[in-house]
C-alpha positions as CSV (number, residue, x, y, z in Angstrom):
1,X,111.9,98.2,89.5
2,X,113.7,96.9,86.7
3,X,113.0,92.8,86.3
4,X,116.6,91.4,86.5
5,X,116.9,93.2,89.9
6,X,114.1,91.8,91.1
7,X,115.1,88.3,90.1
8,X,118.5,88.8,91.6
9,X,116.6,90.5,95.1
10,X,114.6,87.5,95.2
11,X,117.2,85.1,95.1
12,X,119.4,86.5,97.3
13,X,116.3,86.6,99.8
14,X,115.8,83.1,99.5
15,X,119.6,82.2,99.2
16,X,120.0,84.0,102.9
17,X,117.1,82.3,104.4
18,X,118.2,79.1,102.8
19,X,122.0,79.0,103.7
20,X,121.4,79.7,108.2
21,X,119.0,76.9,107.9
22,X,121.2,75.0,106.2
23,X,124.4,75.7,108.4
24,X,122.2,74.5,111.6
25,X,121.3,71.6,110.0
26,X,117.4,72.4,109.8
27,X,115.2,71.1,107.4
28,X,115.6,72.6,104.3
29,X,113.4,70.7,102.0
30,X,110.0,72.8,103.1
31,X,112.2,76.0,102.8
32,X,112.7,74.7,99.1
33,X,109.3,74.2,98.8
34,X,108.5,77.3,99.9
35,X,110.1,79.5,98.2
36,X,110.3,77.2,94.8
37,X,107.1,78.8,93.7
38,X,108.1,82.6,94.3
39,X,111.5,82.1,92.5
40,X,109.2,80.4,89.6
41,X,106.8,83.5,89.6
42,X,109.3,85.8,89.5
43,X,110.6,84.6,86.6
44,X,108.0,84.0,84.4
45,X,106.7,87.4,85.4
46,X,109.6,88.5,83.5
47,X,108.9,86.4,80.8
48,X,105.0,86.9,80.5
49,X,105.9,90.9,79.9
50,X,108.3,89.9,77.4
51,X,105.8,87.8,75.4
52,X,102.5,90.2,76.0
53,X,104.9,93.0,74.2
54,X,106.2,91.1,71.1
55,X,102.0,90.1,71.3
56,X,100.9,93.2,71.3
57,X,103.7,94.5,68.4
58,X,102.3,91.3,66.3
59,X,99.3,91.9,66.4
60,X,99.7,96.1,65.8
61,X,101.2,95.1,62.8
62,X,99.1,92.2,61.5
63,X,96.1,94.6,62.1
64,X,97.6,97.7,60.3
65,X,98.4,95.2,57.6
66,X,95.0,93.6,57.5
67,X,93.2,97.5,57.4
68,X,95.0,98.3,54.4
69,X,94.3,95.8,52.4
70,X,90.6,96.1,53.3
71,X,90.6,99.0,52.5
72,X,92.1,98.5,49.6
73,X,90.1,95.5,48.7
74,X,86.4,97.4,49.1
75,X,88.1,100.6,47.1
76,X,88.8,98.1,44.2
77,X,85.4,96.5,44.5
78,X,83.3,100.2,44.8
79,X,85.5,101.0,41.5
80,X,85.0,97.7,39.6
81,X,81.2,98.3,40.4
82,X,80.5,102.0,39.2
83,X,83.1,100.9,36.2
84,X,80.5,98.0,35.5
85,X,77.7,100.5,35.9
86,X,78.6,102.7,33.8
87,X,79.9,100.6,30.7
């Protein structure tokens, strides 16, 4: 399910259960309490997978950079070293 619809399901969940309660005039500030938390969750979860991505492309990247130049670094080395040997 797509993350924006399952901000906007959520909401609406605790928006239905909120307005009855508060049409009655029931206490509303445990239903705010309760349902604080899940509207948090729900949208950090959105941005957690956001940031674990753009993570994960960093550090793709910052590896594949890292490899070549290695690898380039020891290929120098290995040729500076038979160059010196055989001078």
């Amino acid at each position: 399910m797509n993350d924006k619809l399952m901000q906007v399901l959520v909401f609406a969940i605790c928006v239905a259960g909120y307005v009855p309660l508060a049409m009655t005039g029931k206490a509303t500030a445990e239903y705010v309490t309760l349902i604080g938390p899940v509207l948090a969750v729900v949208i950090l979860k959105t941005h957690l997978g956001q940031q674990d991505e753009t993570l994960t492309k960093i550090q793709e990247q910052t590896n594949g950079v890292l490899d070549r130049r290695i690898k380039d670094g020891v290929k120098a080395a290995l040729a500076e070293r038979e160059g010196t040997v055989t001078d």
